[in-house]
N, C-alpha and C positions, 0 to 999 in steps of 0.2 A: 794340203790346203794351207796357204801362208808361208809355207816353209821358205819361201825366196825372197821375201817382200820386206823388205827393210822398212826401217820405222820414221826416218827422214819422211816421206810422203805422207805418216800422219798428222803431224803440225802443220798448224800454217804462223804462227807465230810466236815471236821470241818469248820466251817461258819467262816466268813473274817471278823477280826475286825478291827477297828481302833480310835485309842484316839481322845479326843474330843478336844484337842490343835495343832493335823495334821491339817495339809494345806490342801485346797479340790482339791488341785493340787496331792498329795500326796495318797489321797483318792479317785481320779480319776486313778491315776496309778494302786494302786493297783486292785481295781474292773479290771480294764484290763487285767492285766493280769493274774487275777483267772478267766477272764472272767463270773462275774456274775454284776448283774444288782444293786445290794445293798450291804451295811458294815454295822452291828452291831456297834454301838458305845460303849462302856464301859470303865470303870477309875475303881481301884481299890471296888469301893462301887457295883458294876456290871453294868448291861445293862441301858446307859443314852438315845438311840435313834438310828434311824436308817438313815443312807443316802443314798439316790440312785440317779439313772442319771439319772432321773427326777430333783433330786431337783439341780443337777447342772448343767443343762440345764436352768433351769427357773430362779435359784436364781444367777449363776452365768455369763454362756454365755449368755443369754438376754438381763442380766442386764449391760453388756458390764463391768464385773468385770474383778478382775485380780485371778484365781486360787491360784497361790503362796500367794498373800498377805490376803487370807480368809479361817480361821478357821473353821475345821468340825463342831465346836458347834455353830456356826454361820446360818449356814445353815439346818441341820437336822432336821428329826419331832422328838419331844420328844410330851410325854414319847411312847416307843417303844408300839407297839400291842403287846401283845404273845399270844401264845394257848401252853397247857399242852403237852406234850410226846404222850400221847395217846389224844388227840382231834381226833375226825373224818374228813376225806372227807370234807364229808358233811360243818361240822359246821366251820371250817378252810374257806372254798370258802363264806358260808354265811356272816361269818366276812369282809373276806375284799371285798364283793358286799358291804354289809351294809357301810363300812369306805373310798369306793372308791381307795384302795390303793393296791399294788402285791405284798407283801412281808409282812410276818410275822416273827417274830421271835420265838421260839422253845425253850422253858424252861423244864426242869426236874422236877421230883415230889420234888424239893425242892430249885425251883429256878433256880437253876444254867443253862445258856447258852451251850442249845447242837447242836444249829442250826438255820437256816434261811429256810424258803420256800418258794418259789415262787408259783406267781398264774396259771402261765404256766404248773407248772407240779401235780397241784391238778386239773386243768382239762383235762390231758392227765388222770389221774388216772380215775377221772370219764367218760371220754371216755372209755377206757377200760371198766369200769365197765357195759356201759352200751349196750357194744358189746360181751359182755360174756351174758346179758340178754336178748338180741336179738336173739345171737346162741342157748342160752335156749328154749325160744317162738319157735324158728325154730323147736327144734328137737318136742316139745310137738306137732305142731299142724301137722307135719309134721308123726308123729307114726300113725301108723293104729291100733285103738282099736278096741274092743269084736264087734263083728257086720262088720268090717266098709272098 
């Protein structure tokens, strides 16, 4: 289940970035109102790491910080996870079981930054997948074969 299904078809668009000298004040707006849960960080050299409302939640409201006066590179994980263009299902969800985390980031056969994915919607996929294998099992045990 998944094991062929590259991860290009779960985006539909260009992942949110933001520099590593933004404010997490700045970094929090945005994520807002793209409504996603993570920002790619990147500077000219490419992808430095990723931030999500996790990490400003924990690293900033907790901490009873102040948003404005704290830098995305302050708070971020570096360096970023990625998986390939074509990575599977499968091996995409194994990674971040294995690293604890819901987002990955989405590199090209030659690096370059084509997206982010969440962990939400690699287990809708494999849902799907494994309700299309289900309707499979139905129809086979459900046929009337030679004899029957």
């Amino acid at each position: 289940m998944g094991e062929h299904m590259g991860l290009i078809r779960l985006h539909e668009r260009p992942p949110l970035t933001v520099a590593p000298e933004d404010t997490v004040l700045q970094a929090a707006r945005a994520m807002t109102e793209r409504r996603v849960g993570a920002a790619t960080v990147v500077d000219g050299t490419g992808v430095l790491g990723v931030v999500t409302e996790r990490d400003v939640l924990q690293k900033i409201v907790a901490a009873g910080a102040t948003p404005g006066d704290i830098r995305v590179r302050d708070i971020m994980s570096s360096p970023a996870l990625s998986v390939g263009i074509n990575t599977s299902v499968a091996a995409a969800t194994a990674i971040m079981r294995k690293h604890h985390i819901r987002h990955l980031v989405v590199l090209d056969d030659h690096g370059a930054l084509v997206g982010m994915i969440a962990l939400r919607y690699l287990l809708y996929e494999l849902m799907d997948d494994m309700e299309r294998a289900l309707g499979d099992l139905r129809g086979y045990i459900m046929t009337d074969g030679p004899g029957g």
